[in-house]
C-alpha positions in Angstrom: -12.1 -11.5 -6.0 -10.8 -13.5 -3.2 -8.0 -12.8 -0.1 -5.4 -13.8 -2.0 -2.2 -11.6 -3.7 -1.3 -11.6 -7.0 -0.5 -15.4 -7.9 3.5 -13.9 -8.9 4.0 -13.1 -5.7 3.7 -15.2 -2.4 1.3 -14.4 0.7 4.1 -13.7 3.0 1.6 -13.7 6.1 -1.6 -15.8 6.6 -4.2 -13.6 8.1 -5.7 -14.5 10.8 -8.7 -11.7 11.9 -9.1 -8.3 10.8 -7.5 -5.7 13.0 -7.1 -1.9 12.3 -3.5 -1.2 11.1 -3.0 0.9 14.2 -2.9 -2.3 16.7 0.1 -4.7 16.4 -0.5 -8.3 16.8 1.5 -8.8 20.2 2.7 -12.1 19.0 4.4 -10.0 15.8 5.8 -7.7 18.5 7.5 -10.0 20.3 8.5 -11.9 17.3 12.5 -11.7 16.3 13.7 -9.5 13.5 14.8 -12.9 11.7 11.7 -14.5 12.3 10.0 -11.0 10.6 12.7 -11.5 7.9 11.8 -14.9 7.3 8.5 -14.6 5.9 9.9 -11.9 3.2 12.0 -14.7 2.4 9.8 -16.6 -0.7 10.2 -13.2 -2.5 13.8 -13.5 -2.6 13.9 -16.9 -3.3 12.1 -15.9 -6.5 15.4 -14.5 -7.8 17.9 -17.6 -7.0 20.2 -17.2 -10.0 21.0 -14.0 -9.0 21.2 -14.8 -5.5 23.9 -17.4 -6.3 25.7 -14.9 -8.9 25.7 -12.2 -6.3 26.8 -14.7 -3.2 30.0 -16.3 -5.8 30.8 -12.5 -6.6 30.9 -12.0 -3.0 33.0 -14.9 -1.9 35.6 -14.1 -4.7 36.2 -10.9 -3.1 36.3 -12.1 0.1 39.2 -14.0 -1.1 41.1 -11.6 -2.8 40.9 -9.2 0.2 41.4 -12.0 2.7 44.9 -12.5 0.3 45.7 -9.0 0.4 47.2 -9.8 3.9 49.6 -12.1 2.9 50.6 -10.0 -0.4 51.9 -7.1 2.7 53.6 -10.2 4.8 55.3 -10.5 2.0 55.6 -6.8 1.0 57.3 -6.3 4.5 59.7 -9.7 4.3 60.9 -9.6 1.4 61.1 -6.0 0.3 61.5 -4.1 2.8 63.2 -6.0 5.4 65.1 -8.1 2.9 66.0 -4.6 0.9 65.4 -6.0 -2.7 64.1 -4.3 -5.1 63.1 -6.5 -7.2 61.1 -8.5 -4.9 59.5 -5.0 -3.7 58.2 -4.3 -7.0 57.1 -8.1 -7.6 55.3 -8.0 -4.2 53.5 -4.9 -5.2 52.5 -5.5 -8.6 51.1 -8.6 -6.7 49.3 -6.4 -4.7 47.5 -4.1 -7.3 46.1 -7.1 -8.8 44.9 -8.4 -5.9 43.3 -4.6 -5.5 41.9 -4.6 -9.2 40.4 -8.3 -8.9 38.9 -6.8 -5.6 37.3 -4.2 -7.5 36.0 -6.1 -10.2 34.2 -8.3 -7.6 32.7 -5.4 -5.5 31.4 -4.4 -8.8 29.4 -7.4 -9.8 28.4 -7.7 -6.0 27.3 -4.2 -5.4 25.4 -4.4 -9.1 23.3 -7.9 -8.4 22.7 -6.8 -5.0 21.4 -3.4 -5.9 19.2 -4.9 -8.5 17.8 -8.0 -6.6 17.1 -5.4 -4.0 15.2 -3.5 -6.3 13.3 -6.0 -7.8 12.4 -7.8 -4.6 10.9 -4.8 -3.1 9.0 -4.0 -6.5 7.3 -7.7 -6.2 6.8 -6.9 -2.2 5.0 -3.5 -3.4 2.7 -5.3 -6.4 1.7 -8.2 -3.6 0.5 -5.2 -0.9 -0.9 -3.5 -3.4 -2.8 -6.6 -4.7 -4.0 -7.2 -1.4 -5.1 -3.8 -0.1 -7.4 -3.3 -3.4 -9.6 -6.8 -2.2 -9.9 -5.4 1.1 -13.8 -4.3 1.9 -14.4 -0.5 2.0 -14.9 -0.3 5.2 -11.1 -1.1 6.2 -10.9 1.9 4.5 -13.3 3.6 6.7 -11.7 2.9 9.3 -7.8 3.5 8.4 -6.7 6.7 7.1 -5.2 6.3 3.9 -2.3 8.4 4.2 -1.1 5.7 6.6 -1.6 2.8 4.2 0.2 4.7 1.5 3.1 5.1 4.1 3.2 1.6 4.5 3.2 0.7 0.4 6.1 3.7 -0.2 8.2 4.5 2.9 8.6 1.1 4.7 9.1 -0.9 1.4 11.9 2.1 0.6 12.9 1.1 3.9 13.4 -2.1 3.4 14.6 -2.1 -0.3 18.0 -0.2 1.4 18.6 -3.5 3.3 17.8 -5.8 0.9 20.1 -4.5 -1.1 23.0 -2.4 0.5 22.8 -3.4 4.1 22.8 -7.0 3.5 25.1 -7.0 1.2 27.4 -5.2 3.6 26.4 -7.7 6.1 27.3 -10.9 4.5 30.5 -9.3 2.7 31.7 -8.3 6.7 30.7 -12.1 8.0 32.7 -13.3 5.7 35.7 -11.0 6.3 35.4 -11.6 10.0 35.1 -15.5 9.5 38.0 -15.5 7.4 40.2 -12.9 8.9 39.9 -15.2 11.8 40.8 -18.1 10.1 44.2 -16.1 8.7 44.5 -14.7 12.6 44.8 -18.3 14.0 47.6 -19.4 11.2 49.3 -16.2 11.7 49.3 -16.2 15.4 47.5 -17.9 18.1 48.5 -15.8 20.8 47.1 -12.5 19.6 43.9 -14.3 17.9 43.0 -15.4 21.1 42.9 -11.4 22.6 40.9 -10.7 19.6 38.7 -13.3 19.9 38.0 -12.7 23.8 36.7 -8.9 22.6 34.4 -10.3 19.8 31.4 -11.8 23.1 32.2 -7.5 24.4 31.3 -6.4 21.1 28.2 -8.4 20.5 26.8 -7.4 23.9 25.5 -4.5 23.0 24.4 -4.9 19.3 22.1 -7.4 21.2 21.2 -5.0 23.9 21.0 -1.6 22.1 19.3 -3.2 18.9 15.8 -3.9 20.7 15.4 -0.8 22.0 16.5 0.6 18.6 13.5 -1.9 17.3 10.7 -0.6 19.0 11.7 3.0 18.4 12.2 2.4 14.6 8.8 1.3 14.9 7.5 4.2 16.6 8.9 6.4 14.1 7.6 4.7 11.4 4.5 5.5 13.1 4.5 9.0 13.5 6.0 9.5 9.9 2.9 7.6 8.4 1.0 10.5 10.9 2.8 13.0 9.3 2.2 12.0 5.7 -1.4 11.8 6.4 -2.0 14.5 8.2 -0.6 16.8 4.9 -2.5 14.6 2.7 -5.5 15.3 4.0 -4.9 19.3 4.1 -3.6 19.4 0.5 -6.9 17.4 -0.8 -9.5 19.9 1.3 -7.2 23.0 0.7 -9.8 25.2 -1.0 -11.5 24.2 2.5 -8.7 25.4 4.4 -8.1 29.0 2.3 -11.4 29.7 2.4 -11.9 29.7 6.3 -8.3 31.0 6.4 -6.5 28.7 8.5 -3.5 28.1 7.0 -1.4 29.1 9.8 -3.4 26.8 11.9 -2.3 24.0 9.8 1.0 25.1 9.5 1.8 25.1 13.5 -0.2 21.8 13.7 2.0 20.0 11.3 4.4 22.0 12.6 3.6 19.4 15.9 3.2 16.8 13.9 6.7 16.7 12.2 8.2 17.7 15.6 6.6 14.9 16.8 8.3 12.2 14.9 11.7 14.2 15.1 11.1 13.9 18.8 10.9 10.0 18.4 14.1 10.1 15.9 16.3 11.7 18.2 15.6 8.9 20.6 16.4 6.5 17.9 19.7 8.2 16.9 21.0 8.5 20.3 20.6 4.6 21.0 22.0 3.6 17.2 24.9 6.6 18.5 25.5 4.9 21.6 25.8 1.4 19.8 28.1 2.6 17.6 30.2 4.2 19.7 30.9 0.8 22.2 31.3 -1.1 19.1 34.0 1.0 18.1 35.8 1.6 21.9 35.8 -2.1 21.9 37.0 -3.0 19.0 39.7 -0.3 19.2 41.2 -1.4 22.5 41.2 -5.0 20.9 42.8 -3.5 18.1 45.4 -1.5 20.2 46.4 -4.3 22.8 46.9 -6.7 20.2 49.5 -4.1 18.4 50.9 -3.8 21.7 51.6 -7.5 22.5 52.7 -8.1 18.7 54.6 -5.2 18.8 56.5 -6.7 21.9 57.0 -9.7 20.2 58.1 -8.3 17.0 60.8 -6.5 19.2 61.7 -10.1 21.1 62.4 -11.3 18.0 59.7 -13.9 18.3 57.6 -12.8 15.5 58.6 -11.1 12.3 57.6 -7.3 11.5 55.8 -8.8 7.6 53.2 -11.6 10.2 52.5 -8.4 12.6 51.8 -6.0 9.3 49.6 -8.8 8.2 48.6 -9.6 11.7 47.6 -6.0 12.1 45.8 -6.1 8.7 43.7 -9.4 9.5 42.8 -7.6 12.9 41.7 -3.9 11.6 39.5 -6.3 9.4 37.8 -8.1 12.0 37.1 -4.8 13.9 36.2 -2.9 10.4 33.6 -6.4 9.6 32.0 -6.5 13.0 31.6 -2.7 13.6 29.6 -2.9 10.0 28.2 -5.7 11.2 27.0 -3.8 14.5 25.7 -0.4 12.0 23.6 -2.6 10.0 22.3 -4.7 12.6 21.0 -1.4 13.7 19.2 -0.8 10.1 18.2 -4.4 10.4 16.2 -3.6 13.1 14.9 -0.5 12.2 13.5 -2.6 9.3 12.0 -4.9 11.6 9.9 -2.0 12.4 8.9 -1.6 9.0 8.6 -5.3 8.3 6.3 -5.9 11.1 4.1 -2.9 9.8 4.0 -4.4 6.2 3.3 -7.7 7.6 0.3 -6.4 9.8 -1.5 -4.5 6.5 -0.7 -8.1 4.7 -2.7 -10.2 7.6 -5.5 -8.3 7.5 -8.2 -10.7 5.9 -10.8 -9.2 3.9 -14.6 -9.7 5.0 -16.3 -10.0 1.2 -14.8 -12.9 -0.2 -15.8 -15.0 -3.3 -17.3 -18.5 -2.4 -15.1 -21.5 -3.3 -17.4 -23.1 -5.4 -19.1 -19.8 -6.7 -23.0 -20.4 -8.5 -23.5 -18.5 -11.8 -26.2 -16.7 -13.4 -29.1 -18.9 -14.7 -31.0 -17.8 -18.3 -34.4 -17.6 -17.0 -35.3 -16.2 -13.7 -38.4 -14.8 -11.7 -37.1 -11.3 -10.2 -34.0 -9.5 -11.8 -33.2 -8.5 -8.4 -35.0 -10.0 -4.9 -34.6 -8.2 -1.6 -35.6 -11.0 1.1 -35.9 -9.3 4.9 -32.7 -7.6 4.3 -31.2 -6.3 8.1 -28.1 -4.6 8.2 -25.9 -2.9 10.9 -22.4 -1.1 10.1 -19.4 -2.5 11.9 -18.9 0.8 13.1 -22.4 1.2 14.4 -23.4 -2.6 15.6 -26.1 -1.0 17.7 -27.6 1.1 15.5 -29.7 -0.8 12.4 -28.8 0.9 9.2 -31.6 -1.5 7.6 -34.5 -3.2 9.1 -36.5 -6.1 7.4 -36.3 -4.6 3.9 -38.4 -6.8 1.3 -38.2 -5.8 -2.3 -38.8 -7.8 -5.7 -37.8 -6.0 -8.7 -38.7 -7.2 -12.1 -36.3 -6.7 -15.5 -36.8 -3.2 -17.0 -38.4 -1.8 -14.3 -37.3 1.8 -13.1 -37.7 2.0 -9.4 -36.9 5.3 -7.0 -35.9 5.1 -3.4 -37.1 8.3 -1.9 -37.1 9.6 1.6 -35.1 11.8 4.5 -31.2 11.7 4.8 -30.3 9.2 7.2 -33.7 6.4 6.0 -30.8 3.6 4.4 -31.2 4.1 0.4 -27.6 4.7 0.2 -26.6 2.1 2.5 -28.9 -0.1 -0.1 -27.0 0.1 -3.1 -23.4 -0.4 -0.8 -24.8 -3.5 0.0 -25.8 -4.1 -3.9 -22.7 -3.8 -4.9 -21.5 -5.8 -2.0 -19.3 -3.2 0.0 -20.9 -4.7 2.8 -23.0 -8.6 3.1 -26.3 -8.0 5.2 -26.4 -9.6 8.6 -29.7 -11.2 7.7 -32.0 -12.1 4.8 -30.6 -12.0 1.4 -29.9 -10.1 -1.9 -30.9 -12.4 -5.1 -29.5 -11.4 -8.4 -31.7 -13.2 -10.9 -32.7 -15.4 -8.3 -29.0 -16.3 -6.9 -28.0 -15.1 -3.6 -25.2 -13.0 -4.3 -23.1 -14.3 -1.9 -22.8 -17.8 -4.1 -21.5 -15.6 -6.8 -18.1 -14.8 -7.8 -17.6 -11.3 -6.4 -16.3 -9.8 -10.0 -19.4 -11.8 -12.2 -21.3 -10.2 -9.6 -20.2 -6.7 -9.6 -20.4 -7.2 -13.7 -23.7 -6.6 -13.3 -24.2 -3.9 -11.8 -23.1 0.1 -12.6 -23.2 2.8 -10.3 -23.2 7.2 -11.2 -22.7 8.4 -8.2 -23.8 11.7 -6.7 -20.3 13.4 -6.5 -18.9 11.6 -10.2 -15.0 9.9 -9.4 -12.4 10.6 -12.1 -8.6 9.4 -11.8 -5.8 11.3 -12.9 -5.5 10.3 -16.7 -6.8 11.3 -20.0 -10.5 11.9 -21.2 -10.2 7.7 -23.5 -8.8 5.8 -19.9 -11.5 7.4 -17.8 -14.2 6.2 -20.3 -12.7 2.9 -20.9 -12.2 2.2 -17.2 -15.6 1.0 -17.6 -14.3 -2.0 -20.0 -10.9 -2.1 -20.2 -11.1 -4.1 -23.6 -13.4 -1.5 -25.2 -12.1 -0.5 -28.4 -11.7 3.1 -29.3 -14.9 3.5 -31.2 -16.9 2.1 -28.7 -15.0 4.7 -25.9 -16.3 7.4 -28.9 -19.6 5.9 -29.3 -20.0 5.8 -25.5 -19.1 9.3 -25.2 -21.8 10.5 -27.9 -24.5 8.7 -26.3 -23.8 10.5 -22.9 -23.5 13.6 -24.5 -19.8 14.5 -23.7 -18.6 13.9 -26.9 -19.3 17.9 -27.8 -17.3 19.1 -24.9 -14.4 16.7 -25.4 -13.4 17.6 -28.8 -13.2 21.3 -27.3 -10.3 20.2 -24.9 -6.8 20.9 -26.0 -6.0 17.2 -26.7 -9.2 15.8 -26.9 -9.9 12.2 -26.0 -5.9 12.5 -24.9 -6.6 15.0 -22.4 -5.4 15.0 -19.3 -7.9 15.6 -16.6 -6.2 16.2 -13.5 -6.8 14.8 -10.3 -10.5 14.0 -9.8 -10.8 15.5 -13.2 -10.2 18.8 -11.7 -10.0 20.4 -15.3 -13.6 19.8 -16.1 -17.2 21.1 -14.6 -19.3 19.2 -12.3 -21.6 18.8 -15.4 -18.9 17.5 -17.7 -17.4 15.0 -15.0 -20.8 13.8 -14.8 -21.4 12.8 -18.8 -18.1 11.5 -18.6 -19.0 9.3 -15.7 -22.4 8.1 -17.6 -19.9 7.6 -20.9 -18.4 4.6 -18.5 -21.6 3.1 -17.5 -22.8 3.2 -21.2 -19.5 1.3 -22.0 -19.5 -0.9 -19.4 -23.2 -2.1 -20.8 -24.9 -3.0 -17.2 -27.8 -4.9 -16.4 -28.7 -3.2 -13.3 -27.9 0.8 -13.3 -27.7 2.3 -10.0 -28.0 6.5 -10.2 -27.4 8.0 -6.7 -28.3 11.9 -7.1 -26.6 12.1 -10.3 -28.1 15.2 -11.3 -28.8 17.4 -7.6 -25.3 18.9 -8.0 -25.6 20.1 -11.2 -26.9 23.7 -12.5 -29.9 23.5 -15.0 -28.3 23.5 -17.9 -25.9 20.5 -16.7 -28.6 19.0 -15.2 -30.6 19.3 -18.7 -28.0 17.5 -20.9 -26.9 14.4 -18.1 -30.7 13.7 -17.5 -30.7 13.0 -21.6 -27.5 10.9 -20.9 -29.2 8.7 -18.1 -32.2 9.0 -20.4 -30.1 7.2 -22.8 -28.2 4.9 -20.4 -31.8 3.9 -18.3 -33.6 2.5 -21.2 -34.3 -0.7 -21.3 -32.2 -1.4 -18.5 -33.3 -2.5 -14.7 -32.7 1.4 -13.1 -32.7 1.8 -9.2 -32.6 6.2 -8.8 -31.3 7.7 -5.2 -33.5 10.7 -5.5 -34.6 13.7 -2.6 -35.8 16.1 -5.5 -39.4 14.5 -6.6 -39.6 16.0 -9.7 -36.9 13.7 -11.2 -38.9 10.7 -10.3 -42.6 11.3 -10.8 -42.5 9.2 -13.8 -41.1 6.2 -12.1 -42.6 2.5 -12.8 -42.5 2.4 -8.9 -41.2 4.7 -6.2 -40.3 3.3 -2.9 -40.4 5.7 0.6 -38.0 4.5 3.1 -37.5 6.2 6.3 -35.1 4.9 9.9 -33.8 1.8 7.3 -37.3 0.5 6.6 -39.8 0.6 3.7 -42.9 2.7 4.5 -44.7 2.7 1.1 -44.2 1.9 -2.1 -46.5 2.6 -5.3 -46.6 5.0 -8.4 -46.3 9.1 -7.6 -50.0 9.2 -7.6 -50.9 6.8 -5.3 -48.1 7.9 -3.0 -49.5 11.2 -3.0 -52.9 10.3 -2.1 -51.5 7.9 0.8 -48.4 8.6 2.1 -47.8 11.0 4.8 -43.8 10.9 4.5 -44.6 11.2 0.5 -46.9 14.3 1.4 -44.3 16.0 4.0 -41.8 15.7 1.2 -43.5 16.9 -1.5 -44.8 19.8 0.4 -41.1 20.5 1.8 -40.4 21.1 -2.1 -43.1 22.5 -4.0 -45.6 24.0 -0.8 -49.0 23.4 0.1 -51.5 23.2 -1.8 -48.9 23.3 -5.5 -47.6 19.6 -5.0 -49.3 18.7 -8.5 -48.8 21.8 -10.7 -45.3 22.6 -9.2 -44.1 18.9 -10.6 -46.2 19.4 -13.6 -44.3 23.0 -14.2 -41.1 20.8 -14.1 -41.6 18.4 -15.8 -43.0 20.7 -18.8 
């Protein structure tokens, strides 16, 4: 796995450090919105057929409407001022065509512009997606994930309206206003010139207003995201928040939360209000002392009533292009805020990447798995060592336990295994390879991990299995299932291997998640199994059939076991007693027994003084 997206998509940032999602880069604040734009820009340009279909569509009904003027010049002169009827009705029925060839254009425009907006927006979601799942885990520690989500769904729906209403509506009213222009000055110079000297008073404060309504778009983005969070998190620990009845609690404190981003939405509205409004005072006393001075003329006789009509008609369309012009400058820069948002969770650069020229597995090795004076701090904790010194040589086959108080590092041992995290010093050797010169995904091939607390997604019984290998064939998904055990309980669910399991598999005991767990390590064929507790959750009868799963998935397989309960362990090939991130002891259960004080204290804790022996004997019988 490496930093990059998907290879469809382009990298539309280059990252340049990690930062939390909550900071803005202040070079990205101060950027423009076009500049922002800019670098979504490659996406679009994926599309350029369309892009040309949709801008031809758009220029032809520029044209048509830009004719429609001179169609009620001629309405005026030579129906009704000339009073024939003829000409009236030839001058009209020039007119509805103009109207239906109008229609037919806004059609095609509206349609490609809808759809490349779509279709951009998909490709911009696919590429953050892409990225965010190579990002280490502990991003993820450190970012809620109800703010990322907001990111991947509201700012890209954000955005998606731009791409393809608001600049659609953008370019269509440029155009109008360039060429109603054009028509104003060959109509009449006089009166283009008043409209012209209002366009510099309208522009004002679209440039003005539009910052202000930048940053607070961006704000509100913000406390949206906190608000989609914030419910997240109470509807995943509701049972949680029944049980200690404090559900109107929650309520009044999302109540804040939502009132909280209204607060900062209000503000927003009121300063895209505010540029509306002088957009449209402006434009309308343009609009109204140009009538007046035509009108004048008209009534000199200087100018004829069919060039003021179209006159009038040119001018209303100017005002009509740059007041839409003005609106979606406003959404433009609300996106900005959305942009700049996406753009942040795209620069942020992953710290466990795949080395350019990665090393691969040799045939014949010494150790299956070498810990070398392993140290380790968490980023979150740089003054605290999680694991200090840690030596450890593993050989193929061998079953080894890490044992010792909550807090002593085996946990933060198999993260670094499985590369979550690279140790500050020493090294990790997979068959004698550091596994930082492997590719990330050959390395994490290797390795399986069943988890205390057993993580299902929200599919059927077959995809949770196969997610394990996604090439597996159904009879090796059945085969896989039988070995663990869950094969019994499965053809008991209404669907069977189709069965959907809910979130987190929500449908199914802590047992059953378990076997169904150990079905996707046994399918996924590991050389290195990893079990972290995988049985202290579970009531004895659960506990009785996975323990014959991981019988079944441990043999003759390199097996590193998380384990505070002894009596799960005792028949080890070697168990290892770590406490405060270091290894204390290491030997069979007999040896530790007879010389280890930790080992002692911990046994004792379990089975009393005195019993140690017969109380793990009684288990184990």
């Amino acid at each position: 796995m490496s930093n990059n997206t998907d290879p469809t998509h382009p990298n539309i940032a280059t990252p340049a450090s990690t930062v939390p999602i909550e900071s803005a880069d202040a070079s990205n604040k101060s950027a423009s919105s076009w500049k922002l734009f800019s670098q979504l820009l490659p996406f679009v340009l994926n599309y350029k057929k369309t892009m040309i279909a949709a801008f031809a569509a758009l220029i032809f009904t520029a044209i048509v409407n830009l004719s429609m003027g001179q169609g009620i010049r001629y309405v005026f002169d030579s129906g009704f001022v000339a009073n024939s009827e003829a000409a009236l009705n030839q001058s009209l029925a020039i007119l509805m065509g103009l109207i239906f060839l109008g229609s037919i254009g806004t059609f095609i425009r509206f349609y490609l512009m809808t759809w490349l907006g779509e279709r951009v927006i998909a490709d911009i979601r696919k590429a953050v997606f892409a990225h965010i799942v190579q990002l280490h885990p502990s991003y993820f520690e450190e970012n809620r994930s109800g703010e990322i989500m907001s990111r991947l769904t509201t700012d890209t729906t954000l955005l998606q309206s731009i791409i393809g209403s608001s600049l659609s509506m953008a370019m269509r009213s440029v155009l109008m206003v360039i060429g109603a222009l054009i028509m104003l000055l060959f109509t009449n110079i006089k009166l283009t010139l008043i409209v012209l000297a209002a366009v510099p008073l309208v522009i004002v404060p679209i440039l003005v207003i539009g910052r202000r309504v930048r940053t607070l778009s961006r704000t509100s983005q913000d406390r949206i995201a906190d608000v989609g969070a914030y419910a997240g998190e109470i509807v995943q620990q509701i049972k949680t928040v029944q049980s200690y009845n404090r559900e109107s609690f929650e309520n009044n404190a999302f109540s804040n939360e939502v009132e909280g981003a209204f607060a900062v939405a209000k503000k927003r509205i009121m300063q895209r209000s505010s540029m509306f409004a002088a957009v449209s005072i402006l434009s309308g006393l343009a609009v109204g002392v140009m009538v007046w001075v035509g009108g004048n003329d008209v009534i000199n006789g200087t100018m004829t009533g069919g060039d003021l009509a179209a006159f009038v008609f040119y001018a209303i369309m100017v005002a009509m292009g740059v007041a839409t012009v003005s609106e979606v400058m406003g959404e433009l820069q609300r996106a900005a805020g959305a942009t700049e948002r996406l753009l942040e969770l795209m620069a942020v650069k992953s710290d466990i990447l795949s080395p350019t020229s990665p090393l691969t597995l040799p045939e014949s090795y010494q150790h299956h798995l070498s810990l070398q004076q392993v140290g380790f701090n968490y980023p979150s904790r740089p003054d605290k060592a999680a694991l200090k010194d840690i030596t450890l040589d593993i050989e193929t086959g061998e079953t080894v336990a890490l044992v010792g108080p909550s807090g002593a590092g085996k946990s933060t041992l198999f993260e670094l295994l499985l590369r979550f995290y690279d140790p500050q010093t020493g090294s990790i050797k997979l068959k004698d390879v550091d596994i930082r010169q492997l590719d990330l995904s050959e390395a994490r091939q290797q390795v399986a991990l069943v988890p205390q607390q057993p993580v299902l997604f929200s599919n059927n019984v077959i995809n949770n299995i196969r997610y394990g290998r996604p090439d597996a064939s159904d009879e090796e998904v059945y085969a896989a299932a039988k070995a663990a055990f869950a094969d019994e309980f499965i053809q008991k669910l209404p669907a069977k291997y189709e069965s959907y399991l809910g979130e987190n598999g929500v449908r199914l005991s802590g047992g059953q998640k378990q076997r169904i767990v150990i079905a996707r390590a046994i399918l996924n064929d590991p050389a290195l199994l990893l079990l972290d507790e995988a049985t202290s959750a579970l009531d004895a009868e659960s506990e009785f059939q996975v323990q014959k799963a991981l019988d079944i998935l441990m043999s003759n397989r390199t097996t590193l076991i998380i384990a505070h309960r002894l009596a799960t362990v005792k028949n080890a090939d070697r168990i290892v007693v770590m406490d405060d991130g270091q290894i204390v002891a290491q030997g069979t259960h007999d040896e530790l027994v007879a010389s280890s004080p930790l080992y002692q204290r911990l046994a004792e804790l379990q089975f009393g003084n005195g019993k140690t022996e017969q109380a793990l004997e009684s288990r184990d019988r």
